[in-house]
C-alpha positions as CSV (number, residue, x, y, z in Angstrom):
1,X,38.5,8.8,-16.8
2,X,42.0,7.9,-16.3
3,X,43.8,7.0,-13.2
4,X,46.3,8.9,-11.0
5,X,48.9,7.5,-11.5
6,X,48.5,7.0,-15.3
7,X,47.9,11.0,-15.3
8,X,51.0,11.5,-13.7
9,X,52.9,9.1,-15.8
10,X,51.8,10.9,-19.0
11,X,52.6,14.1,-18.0
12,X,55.7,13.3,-17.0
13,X,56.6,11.4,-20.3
14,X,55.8,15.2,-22.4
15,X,58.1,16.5,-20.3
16,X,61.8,17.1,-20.3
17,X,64.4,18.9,-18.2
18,X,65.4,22.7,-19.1
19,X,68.8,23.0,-20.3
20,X,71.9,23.9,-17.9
21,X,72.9,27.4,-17.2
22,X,76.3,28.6,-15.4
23,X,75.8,30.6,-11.7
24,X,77.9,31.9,-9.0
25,X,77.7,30.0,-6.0
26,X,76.2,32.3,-3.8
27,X,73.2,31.4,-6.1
28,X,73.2,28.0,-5.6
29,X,71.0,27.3,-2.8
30,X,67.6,25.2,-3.8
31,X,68.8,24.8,-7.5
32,X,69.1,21.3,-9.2
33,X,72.9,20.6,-10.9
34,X,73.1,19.9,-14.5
35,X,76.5,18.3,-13.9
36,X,78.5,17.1,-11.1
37,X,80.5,18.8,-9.1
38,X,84.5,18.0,-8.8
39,X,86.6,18.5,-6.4
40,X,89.2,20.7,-7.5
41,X,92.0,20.1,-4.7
42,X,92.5,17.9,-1.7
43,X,90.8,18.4,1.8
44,X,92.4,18.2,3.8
45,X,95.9,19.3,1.6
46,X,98.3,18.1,3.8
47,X,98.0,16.0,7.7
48,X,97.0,18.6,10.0
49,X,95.8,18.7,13.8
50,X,92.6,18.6,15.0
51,X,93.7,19.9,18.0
52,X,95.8,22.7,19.8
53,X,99.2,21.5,21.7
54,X,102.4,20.3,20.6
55,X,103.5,17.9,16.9
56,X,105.6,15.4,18.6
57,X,107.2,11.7,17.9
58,X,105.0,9.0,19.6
59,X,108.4,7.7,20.8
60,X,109.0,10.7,23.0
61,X,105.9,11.6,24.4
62,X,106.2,9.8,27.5
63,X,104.9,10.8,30.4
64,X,107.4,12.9,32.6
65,X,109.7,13.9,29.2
66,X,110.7,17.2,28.7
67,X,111.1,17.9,24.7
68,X,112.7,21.1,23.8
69,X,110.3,23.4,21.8
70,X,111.4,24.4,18.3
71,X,108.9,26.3,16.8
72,X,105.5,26.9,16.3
73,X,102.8,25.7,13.2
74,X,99.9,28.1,13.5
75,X,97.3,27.1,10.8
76,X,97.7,29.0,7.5
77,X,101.7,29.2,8.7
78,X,103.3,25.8,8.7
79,X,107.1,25.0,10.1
80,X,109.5,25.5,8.1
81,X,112.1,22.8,9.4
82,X,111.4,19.2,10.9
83,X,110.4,17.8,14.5
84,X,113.2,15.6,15.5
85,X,113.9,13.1,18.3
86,X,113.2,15.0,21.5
87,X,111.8,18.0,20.0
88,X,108.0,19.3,20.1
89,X,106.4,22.0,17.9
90,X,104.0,24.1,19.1
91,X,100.6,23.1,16.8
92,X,97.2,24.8,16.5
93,X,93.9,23.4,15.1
94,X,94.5,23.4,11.2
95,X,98.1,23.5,11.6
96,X,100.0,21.0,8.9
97,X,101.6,18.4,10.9
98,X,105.6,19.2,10.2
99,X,107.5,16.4,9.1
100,X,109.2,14.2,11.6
101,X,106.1,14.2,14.0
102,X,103.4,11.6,14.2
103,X,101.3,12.4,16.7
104,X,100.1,14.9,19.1
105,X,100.9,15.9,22.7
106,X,97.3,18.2,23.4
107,X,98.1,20.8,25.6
108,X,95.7,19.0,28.7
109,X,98.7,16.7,29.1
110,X,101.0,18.9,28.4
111,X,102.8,21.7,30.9
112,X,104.8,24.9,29.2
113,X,108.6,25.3,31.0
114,X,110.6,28.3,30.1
115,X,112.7,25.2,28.9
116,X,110.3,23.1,26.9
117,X,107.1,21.7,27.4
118,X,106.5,18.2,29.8
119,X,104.7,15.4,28.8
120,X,102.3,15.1,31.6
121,X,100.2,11.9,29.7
122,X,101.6,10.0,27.0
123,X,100.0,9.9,23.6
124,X,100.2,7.0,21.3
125,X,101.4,7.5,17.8
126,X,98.5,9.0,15.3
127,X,96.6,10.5,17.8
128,X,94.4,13.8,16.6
129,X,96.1,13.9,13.1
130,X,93.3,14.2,10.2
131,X,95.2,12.9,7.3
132,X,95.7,14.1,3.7
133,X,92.3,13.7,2.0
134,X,90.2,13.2,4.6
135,X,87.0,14.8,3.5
136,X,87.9,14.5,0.3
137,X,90.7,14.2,-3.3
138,X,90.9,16.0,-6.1
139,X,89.1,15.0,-9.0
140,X,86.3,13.1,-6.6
141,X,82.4,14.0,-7.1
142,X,81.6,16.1,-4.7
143,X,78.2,15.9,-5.3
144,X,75.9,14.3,-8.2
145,X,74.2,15.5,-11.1
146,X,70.4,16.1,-10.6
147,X,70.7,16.9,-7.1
148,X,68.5,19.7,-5.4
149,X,71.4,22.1,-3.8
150,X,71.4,22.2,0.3
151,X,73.0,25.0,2.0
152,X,75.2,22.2,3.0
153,X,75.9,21.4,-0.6
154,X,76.7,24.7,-1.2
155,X,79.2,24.5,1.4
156,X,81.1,21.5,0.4
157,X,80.9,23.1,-3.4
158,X,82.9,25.8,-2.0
159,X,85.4,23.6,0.0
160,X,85.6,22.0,-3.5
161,X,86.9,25.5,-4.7
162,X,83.9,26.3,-7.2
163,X,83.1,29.6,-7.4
164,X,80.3,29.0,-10.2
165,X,77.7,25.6,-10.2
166,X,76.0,24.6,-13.8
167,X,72.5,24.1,-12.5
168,X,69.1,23.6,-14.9
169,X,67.8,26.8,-15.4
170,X,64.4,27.2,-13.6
171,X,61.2,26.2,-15.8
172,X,59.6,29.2,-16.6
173,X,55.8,28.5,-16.0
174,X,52.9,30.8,-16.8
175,X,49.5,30.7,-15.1
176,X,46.5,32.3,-16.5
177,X,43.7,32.0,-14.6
178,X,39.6,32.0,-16.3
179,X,36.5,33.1,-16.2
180,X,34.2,36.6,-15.7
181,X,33.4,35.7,-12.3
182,X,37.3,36.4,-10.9
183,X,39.2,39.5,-10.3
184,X,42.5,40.3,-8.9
185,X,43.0,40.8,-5.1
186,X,42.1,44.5,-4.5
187,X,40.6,45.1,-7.9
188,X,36.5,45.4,-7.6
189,X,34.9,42.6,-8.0
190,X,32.4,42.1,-11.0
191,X,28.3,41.6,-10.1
192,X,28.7,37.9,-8.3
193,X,32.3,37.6,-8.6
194,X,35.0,36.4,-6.4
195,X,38.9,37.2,-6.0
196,X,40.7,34.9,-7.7
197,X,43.1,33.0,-5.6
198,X,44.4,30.3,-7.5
199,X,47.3,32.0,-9.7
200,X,49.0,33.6,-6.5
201,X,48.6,30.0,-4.6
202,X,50.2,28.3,-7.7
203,X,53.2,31.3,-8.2
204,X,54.0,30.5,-4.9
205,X,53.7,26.7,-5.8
206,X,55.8,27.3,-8.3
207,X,58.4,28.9,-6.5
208,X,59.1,27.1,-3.3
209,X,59.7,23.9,-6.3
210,X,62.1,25.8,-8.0
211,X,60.8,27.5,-11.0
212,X,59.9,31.4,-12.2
213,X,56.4,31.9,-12.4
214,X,54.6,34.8,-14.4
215,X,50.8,35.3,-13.3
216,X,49.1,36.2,-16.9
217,X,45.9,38.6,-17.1
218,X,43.1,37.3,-16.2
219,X,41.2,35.8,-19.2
220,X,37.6,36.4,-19.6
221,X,35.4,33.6,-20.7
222,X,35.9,34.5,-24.1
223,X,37.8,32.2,-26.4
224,X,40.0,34.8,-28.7
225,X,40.5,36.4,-25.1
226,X,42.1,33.2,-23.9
227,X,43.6,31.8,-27.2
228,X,45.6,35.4,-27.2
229,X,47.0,34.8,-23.2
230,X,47.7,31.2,-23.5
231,X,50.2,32.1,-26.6
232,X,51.8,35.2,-25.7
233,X,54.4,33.8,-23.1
234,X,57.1,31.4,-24.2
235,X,57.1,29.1,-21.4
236,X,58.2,25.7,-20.8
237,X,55.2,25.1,-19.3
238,X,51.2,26.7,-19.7
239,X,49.2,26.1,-16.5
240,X,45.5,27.4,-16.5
241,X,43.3,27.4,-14.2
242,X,39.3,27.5,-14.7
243,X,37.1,26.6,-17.9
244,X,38.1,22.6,-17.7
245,X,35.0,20.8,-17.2
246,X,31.8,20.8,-19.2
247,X,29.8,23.3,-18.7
248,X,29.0,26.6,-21.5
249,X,31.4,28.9,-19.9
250,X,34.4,26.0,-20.0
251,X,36.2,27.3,-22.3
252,X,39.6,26.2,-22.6
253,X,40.3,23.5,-24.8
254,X,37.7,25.3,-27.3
255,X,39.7,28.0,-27.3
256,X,43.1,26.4,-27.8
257,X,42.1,24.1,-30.1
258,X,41.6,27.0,-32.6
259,X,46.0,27.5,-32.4
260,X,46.1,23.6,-33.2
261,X,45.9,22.4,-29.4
262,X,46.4,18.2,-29.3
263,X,44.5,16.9,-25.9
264,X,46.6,14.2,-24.6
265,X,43.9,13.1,-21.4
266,X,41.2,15.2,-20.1
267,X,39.2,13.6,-16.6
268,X,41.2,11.7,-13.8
269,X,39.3,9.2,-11.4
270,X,39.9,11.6,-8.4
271,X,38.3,14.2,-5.7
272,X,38.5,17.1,-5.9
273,X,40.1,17.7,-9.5
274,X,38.4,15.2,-11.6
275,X,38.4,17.8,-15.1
276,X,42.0,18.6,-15.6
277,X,43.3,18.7,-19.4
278,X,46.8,17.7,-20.0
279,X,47.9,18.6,-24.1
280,X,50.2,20.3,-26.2
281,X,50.1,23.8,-28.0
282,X,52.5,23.3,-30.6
283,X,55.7,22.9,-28.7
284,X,53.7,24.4,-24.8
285,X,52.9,22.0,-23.0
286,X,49.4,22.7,-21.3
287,X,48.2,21.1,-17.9
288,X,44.4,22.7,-17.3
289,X,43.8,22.4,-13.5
290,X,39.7,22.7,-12.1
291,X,38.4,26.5,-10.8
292,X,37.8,25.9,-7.4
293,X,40.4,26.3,-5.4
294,X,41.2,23.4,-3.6
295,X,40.9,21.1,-6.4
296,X,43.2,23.4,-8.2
297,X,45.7,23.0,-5.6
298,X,45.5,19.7,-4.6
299,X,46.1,19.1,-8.7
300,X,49.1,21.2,-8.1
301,X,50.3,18.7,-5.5
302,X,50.1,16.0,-7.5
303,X,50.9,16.6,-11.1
304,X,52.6,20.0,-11.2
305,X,55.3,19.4,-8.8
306,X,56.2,16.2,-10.2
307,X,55.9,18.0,-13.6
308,X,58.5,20.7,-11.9
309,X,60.6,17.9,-10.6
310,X,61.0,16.6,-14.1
311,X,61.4,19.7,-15.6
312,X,64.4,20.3,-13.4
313,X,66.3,16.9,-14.1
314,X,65.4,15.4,-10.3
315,X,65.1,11.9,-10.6
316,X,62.1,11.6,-7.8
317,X,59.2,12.9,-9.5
318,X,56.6,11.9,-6.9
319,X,55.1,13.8,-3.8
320,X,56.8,11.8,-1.2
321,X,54.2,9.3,0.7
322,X,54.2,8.5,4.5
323,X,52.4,6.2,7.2
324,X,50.1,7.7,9.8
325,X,47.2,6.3,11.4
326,X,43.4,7.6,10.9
327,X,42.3,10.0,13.7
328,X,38.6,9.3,12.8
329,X,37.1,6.2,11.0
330,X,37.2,6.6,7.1
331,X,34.2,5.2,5.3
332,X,34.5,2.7,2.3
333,X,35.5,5.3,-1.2
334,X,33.9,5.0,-4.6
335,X,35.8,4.6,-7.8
336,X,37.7,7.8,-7.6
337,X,40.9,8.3,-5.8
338,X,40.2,10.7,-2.5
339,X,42.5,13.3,-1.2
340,X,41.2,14.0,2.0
341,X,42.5,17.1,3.8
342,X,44.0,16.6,7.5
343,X,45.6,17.5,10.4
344,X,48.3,15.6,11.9
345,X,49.7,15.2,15.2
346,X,52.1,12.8,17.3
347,X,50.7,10.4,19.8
348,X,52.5,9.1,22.6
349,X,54.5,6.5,20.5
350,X,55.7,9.5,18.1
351,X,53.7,8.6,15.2
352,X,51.5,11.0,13.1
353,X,47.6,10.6,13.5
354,X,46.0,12.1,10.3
355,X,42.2,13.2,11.1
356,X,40.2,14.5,8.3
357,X,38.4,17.6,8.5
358,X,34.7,17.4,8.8
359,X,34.0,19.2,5.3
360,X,35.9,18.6,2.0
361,X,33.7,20.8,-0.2
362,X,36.5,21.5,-3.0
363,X,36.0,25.6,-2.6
364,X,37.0,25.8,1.0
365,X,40.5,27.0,0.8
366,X,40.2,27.6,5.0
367,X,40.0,24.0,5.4
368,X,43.4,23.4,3.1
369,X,45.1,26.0,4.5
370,X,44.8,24.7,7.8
371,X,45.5,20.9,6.7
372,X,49.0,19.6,7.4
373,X,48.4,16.1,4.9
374,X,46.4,15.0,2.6
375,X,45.5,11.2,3.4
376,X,44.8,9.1,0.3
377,X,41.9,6.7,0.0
378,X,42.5,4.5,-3.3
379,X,39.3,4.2,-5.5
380,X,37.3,1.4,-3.5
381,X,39.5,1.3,-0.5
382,X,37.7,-0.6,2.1
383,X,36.3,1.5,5.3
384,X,39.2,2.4,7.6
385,X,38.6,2.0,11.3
386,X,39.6,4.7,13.8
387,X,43.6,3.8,14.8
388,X,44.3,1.8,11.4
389,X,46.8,2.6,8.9
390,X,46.9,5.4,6.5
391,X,48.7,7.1,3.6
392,X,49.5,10.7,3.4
393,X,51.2,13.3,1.7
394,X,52.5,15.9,4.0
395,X,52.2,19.7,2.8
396,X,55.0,21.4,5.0
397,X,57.2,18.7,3.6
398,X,56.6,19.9,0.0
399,X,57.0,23.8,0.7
400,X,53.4,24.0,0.1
């Protein structure tokens, strides 16, 4: 058996990210860019007010002057001509500051005459001006390379003027899912079968990360049956679930290696998931998660996302870690890396307590979709009293 993280360190080394691909904006949203984005004019363009009132010279706005009024700058409508000494120009939020002014007079301290307009508190010079290039120049990065799009990022794209982004196209991954025992929600189920629940959970998986799942037939335990699925899709990535560990109906690496299949690592030092197979078939890579359910997903958690990640050209791979303290005292683990699920909730000082359900049997899919975290126990971590200090990986945080 290997460990976690040189599992995950493999993986990640067979993979590569998916070339770019051109899309409108509008599209933008959750993808990863394949290369920068550049501003393409000035923002502002010119100095313009932040607030409504009156473009005036600093000089002249003092309180108790009357400046005669000589036009108006609306925003998208500038003035044509040029404040000069006693004059005031009636400005709007946006407006371009005309030339000659320096500040301006907001209308609070300002009172409208059929004559002009009186300066009722004096304004010093720059006041409520947003200069030329405030946000951001032309020919700036707007935003780096490899960076998962925001709708905020979206936004600032399109105050950049870019109508289309070049994002990495989405890893196409295919999930076939094994065995006789399994059927398709809604389809009858065979003589002491189950639904199969793993290749919808892991389409979804797939999904929320970014990529374009396609759910294959399910395969029976039949090694043609399954050598057939696992070539017929042309993905970037072959994710099956089922027939990994040892037994006469785990099939999978039997059946592959008839098409030339190269195992890279089969068996990671951790619970649930310990029979996963991680190889090649010809140019597929193929991660083999466990059957049951939760070990299948918590696998997902920790090697497919990251393998998503890299597939997509993001430069953090991992499943983001956090500090919590135990809710309930953790006993001293053996040599395999735990991933215990758990709840979490805030204590009075606003910091998450992690408590581990009661049961962890790896085909109770109840108790994961319940959990919030998954706290990690190291292989021989020491016994962790109640209040102490914890690891965990929070779900909601991962879309998952």
């Amino acid at each position: 058996m290997i460990s976690v993280g040189e599992a995950r360190g493999r993986i990640l080394a067979g993979l590569a990210p998916t070339g770019p691909e051109t899309v409108p904006l509008a599209a933008g949203w959750n993808r990863v860019l394949a290369r920068p984005v550049i501003a393409r004019l000035t923002q502002p363009p010119a100095d313009v007010s932040a607030m409504d009132g009156y473009a005036v010279r600093a000089a002249d706005a003092v309180e108790g002057n009357i400046l005669r009024l000589s036009g108006a700058s609306p925003a998208g409508k500038p003035f044509s001509g040029e404040v000069g000494p006693g004059e005031a120009v009636r400005i709007f939020t946006g407006g371009f500051v005309p030339p000659g002014a320096d500040t301006i007079l907001i209308q609070e301290n300002a009172e409208a005459l059929a004559e002009g307009v009186r300066v009722t508190e004096g304004v010093a010079e720059g006041r409520h001006i947003r200069r030329r290039g405030l946000d951001f120049a032309e020919g700036g990065e707007l935003l780096p390379a490899g960076r998962r799009l925001t709708a905020r990022d979206v936004g600032l794209a399109a105050a950049g003027n870019h109508p289309w982004l070049i994002v990495h196209r989405r890893p196409r991954i295919g999930i076939l899912a094994t065995g006789d025992e399994i059927a398709l929600p809604g389809e009858a189920l065979p003589a002491g079968g189950i639904v199969s629940s793993n290749a919808h959970a892991l389409a979804a998986m797939v999904a929320s990360a970014g990529g374009e799942a396609g759910i294959l037939p399910i395969a029976p335990d039949d090694p043609a049956a399954i050598a057939s699925l696992a070539g017929s899709g042309g993905y970037d990535l072959l994710v099956t679930t089922g027939g990994a560990s040892v037994g006469e109906h785990d099939l999978v690496q039997k059946a592959l290696g008839r098409d030339g299949f190269v195992l890279d690592f089969w068996q990671i030092a951790m619970r649930p998931g310990k029979p996963l197979i991680w190889g090649r078939l010809g140019s597929t890579p193929v991660l083999g998660l466990p059957g049951n359910p939760v070990s299948a997903l918590v696998c997902a958690v920790i090697f497919l996302l990251p393998a998503l990640a890299r597939m997509q050209g993001l430069a953090d791979t991992a499943p983001p870690v956090e500090s919590a303290i135990a809710g309930a005292e953790l006993p001293a683990n053996d040599k395999r890396a735990d991933h215990l699920r758990a709840t979490l909730a805030r204590d009075d000082g606003g910091r998450w307590v992690a408590t581990p359900n009661a049961r962890q049997d790896s085909s109770m899919l109840g108790v994961l979709a319940r959990a919030d975290a998954l706290i990690l126990r190291a292989p021989f971590a020491p016994a962790v009293p109640k209040g102490e200090a914890v690891e965990v990986i929070r779900l909601q945080a991962l879309g998952v």
